[in-house]
C-alpha positions, 0 to 999 in steps of 0.5 A: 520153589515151583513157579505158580501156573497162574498168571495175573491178565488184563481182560480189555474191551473191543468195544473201544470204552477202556473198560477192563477186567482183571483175572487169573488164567492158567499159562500151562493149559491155556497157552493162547490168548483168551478171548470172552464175552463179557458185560461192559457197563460203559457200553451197556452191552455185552462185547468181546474182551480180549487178553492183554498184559498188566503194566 
């Protein structure tokens, strides 16, 4: 059986609230960490949020 190309990641916030997203990113094509701006509804505002592993 194939290994899946997508793996499960942990989107924290920067902003220090705990605040976190949870989504798929392809390990194969994007081989460093992600790194987005997102909504963070704790902070209302937009900050960085950076990769992270699910535990």
């Amino acid at each position: 059986m194939a290994k899946q190309n997508s793996v499960k990641i942990k989107l924290e916030s920067t902003a220090g609230t705990g605040y976190y997203y949870v989504t798929k990113k392809n390990s194969k094509t994007m081989t460093d960490k992600m790194v987005i701006k997102k909504y963070d509804p704790v902070a209302r505002k937009h900050v960085e949020f950076k990769e992270g592993k699910i535990k």
